[in-house]
N, C-alpha and C positions, 0 to 999 in steps of 0.2 A: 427561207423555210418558215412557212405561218406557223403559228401554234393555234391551230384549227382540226376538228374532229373532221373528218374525208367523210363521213358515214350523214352529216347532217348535210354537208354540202351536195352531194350525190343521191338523196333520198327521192325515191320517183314517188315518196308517197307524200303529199304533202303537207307540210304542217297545220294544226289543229289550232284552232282559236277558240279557247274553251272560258269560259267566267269563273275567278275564283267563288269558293264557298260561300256563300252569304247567310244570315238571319239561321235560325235557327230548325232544323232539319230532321224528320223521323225516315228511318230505310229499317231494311229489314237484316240486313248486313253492313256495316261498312267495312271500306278498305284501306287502309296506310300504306301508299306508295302508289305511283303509275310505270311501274318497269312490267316486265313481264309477267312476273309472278302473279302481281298485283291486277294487271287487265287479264288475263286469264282467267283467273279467279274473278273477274267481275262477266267476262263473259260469258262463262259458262253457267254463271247462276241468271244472268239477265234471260239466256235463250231459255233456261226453266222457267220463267216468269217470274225469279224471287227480286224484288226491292232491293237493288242493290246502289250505294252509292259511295265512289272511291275518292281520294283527297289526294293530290300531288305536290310537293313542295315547289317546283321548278314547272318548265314545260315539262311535254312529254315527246322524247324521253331525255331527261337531263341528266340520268345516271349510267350505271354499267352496262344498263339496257340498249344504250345506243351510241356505248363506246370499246365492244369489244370486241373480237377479232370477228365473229362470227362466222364461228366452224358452229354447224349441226351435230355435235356429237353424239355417240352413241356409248351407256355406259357411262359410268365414273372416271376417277384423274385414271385410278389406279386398277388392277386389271382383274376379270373373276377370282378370283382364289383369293388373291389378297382382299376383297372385301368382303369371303368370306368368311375367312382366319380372322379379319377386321370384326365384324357384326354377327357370327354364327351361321349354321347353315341355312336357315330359317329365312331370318332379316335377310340376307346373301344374297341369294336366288331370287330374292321377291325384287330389293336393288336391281341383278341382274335382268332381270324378265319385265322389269317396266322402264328400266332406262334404256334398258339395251331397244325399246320398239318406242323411242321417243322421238328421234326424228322423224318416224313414217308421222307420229301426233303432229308435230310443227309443218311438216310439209302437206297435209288434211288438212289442216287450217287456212293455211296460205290458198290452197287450191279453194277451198271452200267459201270464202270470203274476197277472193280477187285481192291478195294483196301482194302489191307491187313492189319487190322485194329483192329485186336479181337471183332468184334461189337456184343455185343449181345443186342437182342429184346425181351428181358422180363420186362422190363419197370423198374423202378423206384421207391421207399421207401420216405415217407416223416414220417418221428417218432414222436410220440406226447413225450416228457420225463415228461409231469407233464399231472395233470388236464387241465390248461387251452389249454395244445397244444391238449391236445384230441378235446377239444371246436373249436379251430380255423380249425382242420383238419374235424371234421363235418361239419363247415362252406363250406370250401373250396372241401369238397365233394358235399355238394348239389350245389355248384356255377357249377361246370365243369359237374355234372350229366344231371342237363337242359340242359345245353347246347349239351348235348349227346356223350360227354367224355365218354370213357371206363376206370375208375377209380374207385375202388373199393376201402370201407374200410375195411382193415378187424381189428378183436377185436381177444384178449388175446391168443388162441391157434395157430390161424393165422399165427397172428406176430409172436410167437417164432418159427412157421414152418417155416417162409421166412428170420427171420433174426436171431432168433439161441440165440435169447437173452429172459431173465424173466421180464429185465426191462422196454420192451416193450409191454402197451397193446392196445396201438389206431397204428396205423400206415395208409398213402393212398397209396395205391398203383395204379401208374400209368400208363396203358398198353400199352397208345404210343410212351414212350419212352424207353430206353436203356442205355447201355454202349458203348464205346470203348477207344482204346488207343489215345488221341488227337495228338502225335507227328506222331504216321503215318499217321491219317488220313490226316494233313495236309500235309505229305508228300507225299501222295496218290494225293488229289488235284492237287499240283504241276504237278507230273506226266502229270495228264490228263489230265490239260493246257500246257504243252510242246507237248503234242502228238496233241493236237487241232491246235496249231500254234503259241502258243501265245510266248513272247518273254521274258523270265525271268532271272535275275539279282541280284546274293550276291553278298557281303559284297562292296555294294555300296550307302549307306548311303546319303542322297537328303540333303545336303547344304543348294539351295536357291533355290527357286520358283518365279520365274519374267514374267511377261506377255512379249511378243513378237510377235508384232504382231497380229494375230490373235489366237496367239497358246498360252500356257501357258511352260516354257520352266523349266525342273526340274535339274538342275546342281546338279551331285555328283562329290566323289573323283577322277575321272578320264575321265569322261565323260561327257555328256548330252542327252536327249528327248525332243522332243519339241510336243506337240500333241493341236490338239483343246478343247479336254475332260482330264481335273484330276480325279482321285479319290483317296482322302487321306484315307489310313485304320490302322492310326497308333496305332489308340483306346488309351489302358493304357498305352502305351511306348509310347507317343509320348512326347518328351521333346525341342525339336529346338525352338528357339525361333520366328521365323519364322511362326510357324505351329500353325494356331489358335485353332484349334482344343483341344488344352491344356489347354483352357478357359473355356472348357466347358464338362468339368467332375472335379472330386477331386482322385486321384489316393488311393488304398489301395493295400491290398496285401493277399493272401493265402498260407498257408503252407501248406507241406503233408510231412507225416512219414510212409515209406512202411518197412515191416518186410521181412524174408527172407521166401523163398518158403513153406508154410504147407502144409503137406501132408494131404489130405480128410480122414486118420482114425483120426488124431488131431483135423480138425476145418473143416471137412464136413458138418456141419452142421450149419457153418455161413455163409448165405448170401450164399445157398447150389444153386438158378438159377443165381447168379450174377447179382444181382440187384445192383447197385446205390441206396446211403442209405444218410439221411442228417437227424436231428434234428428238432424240434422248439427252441432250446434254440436262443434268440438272438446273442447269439454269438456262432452259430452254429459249431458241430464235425460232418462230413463227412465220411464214410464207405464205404468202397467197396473193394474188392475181384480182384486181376487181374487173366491173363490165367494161371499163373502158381502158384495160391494160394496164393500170398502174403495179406496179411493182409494190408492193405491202410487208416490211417485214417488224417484226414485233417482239419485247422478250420481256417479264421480271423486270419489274424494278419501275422509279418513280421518275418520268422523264421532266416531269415537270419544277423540280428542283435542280436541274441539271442543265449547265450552259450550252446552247445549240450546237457552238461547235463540238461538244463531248459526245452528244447526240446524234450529227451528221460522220464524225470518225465513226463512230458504232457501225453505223447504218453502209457507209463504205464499206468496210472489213466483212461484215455479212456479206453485201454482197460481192465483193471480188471473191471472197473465199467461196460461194456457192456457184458464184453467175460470172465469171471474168471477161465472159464473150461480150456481155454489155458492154465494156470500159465504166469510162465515168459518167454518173445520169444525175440527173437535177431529182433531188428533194423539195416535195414539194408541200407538204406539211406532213405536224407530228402532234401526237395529242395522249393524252392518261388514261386510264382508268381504275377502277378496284376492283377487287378481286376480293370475298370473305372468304378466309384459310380456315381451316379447323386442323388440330393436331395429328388426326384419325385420314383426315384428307375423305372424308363423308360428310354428308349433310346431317343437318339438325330439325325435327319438325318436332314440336313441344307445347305445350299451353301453357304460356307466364300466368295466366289465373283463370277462370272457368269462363267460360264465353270467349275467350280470346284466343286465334293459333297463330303460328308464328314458323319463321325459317329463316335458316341462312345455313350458309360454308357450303355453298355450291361451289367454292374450287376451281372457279372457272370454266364450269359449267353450265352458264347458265340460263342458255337459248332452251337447250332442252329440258334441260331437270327444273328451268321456272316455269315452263308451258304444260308438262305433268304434273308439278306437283299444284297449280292452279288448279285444274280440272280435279284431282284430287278434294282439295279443299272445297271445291263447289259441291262436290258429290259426298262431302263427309258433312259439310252442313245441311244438307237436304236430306239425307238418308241416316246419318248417325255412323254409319258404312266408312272406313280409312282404306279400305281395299285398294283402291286406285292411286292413290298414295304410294312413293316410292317404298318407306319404313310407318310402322308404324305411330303413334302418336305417343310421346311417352315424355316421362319429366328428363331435364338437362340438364346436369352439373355446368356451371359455369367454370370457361376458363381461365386459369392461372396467368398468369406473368403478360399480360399482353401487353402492355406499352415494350418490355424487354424482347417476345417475338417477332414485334414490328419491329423492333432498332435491329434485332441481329439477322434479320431477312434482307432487311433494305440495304443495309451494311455490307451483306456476304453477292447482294447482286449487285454491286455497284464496283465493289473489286472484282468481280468476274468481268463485268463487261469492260473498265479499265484494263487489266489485264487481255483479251481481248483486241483493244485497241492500241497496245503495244508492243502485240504478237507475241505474247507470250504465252499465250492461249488460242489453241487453233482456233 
């Protein structure tokens, strides 16, 4: 079992050879980061014609962007009502009504740009594994139903038609979203911000950020930008100490374990439209199916500190426990990611200082809520206008204890999925 991302090696879009930063540089925006947030935002201001030039530290994409499970969500972690009880009814509904039509954005894009991305549009699995996930996944059907969601629950024959399992008998099934591969997609973005105009930059990693003049001036290894407009979009990789924006989330992490190619007379019958599949356990196992059959399951926590074989028991016990029909199947690589948490389980869009915007605590969300609130940001720099924008723009209290909610997160998944692997936990 490599410890290799499945997502760069399968990517039908392919890699970009791009020149770091050089010599010294005027744009009329620049960007901090090449993940989604970050090419979104440069693409939708390139296709306006504004001067935009983004800085990457790694390739692209070397972060969350093109290590995570990528499900097309629609919506937040957590469900309408609670994120309105969460932000009021205001902020609420506005979350509600731009996240909830986020996938139809990402899937316009792909279409619109030809990017090569495996996407499929059969929407998305939420599995009850006990009683009470049944209870919360009726909840959170009738929430999205009023509000005229196409989300369906289905019971007991259903579920094992769509995901191939007995242990499944509540499942919601959600029709506006999907799948695809996140490494190409963001490398599809890329793309279609260099063909707009826009000005893009690996393995140029942003130093120091200093006001100058009227401009805000971003110094990397070998170069600089100097622009009137920032936009940091480091999210969960951001670590300089520089970059406020690492105030204001607490970092986690996801693993994923993909098996080697099944053939449909083996496991045709798991996850048979390729849906994107996830739990109610708290410390959620993740399913899903890529284009050439591989088995994918994924949960909480940091695989990369953690000995292969502790990694490959996981990965067993998932599947016997969902899939037993399979027997036993070769793993064939496993690989990390991050995740930016917030307390509230909402995002964060704020200005560290005037000319600069910023995000993070996408929650694991963030195929979609980085491809809106990009477009957002391109649209509030050019108009003045946050409309399009998930929440409003507004100042952020920094949070408390983060090194302590990292250790007791990492901590509380790490005994879950031990437990787990000693059945002591379904």
């Amino acid at each position: 079992m490599k410890e290799q991302c499945l997502w760069h090696s399968t990517s039908p879009e392919p890699a970009l050879e791009l020149a770091p930063l050089r010599g010294e540089n005027k744009a009329d925006v620049a960007v901090i980061g090449g993940g989604i947030t970050g090419l979104s935002t440069a693409l939708h201001l390139a296709e306006a014609g504004v001067n935009v030039r983004l800085v990457e530290a790694g390739d692209i994409p070397s972060g969350g962007s093109g290590r995570n499970v990528g499900l097309v969500n629609a919506g937040l972690w957590i469900p309408p009502e609670d994120i309105i009880e969460e932000l009021g009814e205001e902020d609420g509904e506005r979350v509600n009504t731009l996240l909830g039509g986020a996938p139809a954005e990402v899937f316009s894009l792909i279409e619109r740009h030809g990017i090569q991305c495996h996407a499929t549009r059969t929407g998305t699995l939420h599995m009850a594994h006990n009683g009470k996930g049944e209870q919360e996944l009726a909840r959170r059907a009738e929430q999205f139903q009023c509000r005229g969601a196409p989300v369906e629950l289905l019971e007991e024959e259903a579920c094992r038609r769509h995901i191939g399992t007995p242990r499944i008998r509540r499942a919601l099934l959600d029709r506006r979203a999907g799948t695809l591969n996140p490494n190409a997609y963001t490398r599809g973005l890329a793309r279609a911000a260099l063909s707009a105009g826009a000005y893009i930059h690996t393995h140029s990693p942003a130093k120091a950020v200093a006001r100058q003049g009227d401009d805000w001036q971003v110094v990397t290894t070998e170069g600089s930008v100097s622009a009137p407009h920032l936009v940091i979009a480091t999210n969960a990789y951001t670590q300089d100490h520089w970059n406020q924006v690492r105030h204001h989330f607490f970092p986690g992490h996801f693993f994923q374990v993909a098996s080697s190619p099944l053939p449909d007379d083996i496991a045709g019958d798991i996850l048979p439209d390729r849906q994107g599949a996830w739990d109610t356990r708290t410390v959620l196992s993740s399913l899903r199916r890529d284009a050439e059959g591989r088995l994918i399951l994924g949960s909480l926590g940091c695989g990369d500190t953690k000995p292969a074989a502790f990694i490959r028991c996981w990965a067993d016990r998932i599947q016997q426990h969902y899939f037993p029909q399979l027997g036993r199947i070769d793993w064939e690589c496993t690989w990390t990611g991050r995740i930016a948490f917030t307390p509230d389980h909402t995002l964060r869009l704020f200005e560290p200082a005037p000319g600069i915007l910023a995000v993070t605590g996408y929650n694991g969300r963030g195929v979609t809520t980085g491809t809106v609130v990009g477009k957002g940001f391109a649209h509030y720099l050019m108009h003045g206008d946050d409309a399009l924008l998930p929440l409003p723009i507004r100042p952020a209290k920094p949070i408390s204890a983060v090194p302590l909610r990292c250790s007791a997160y990492e901590s509380g998944f790490t005994l879950y999925h031990a437990g787990q692997c000693l059945r002591l936990v379904a």
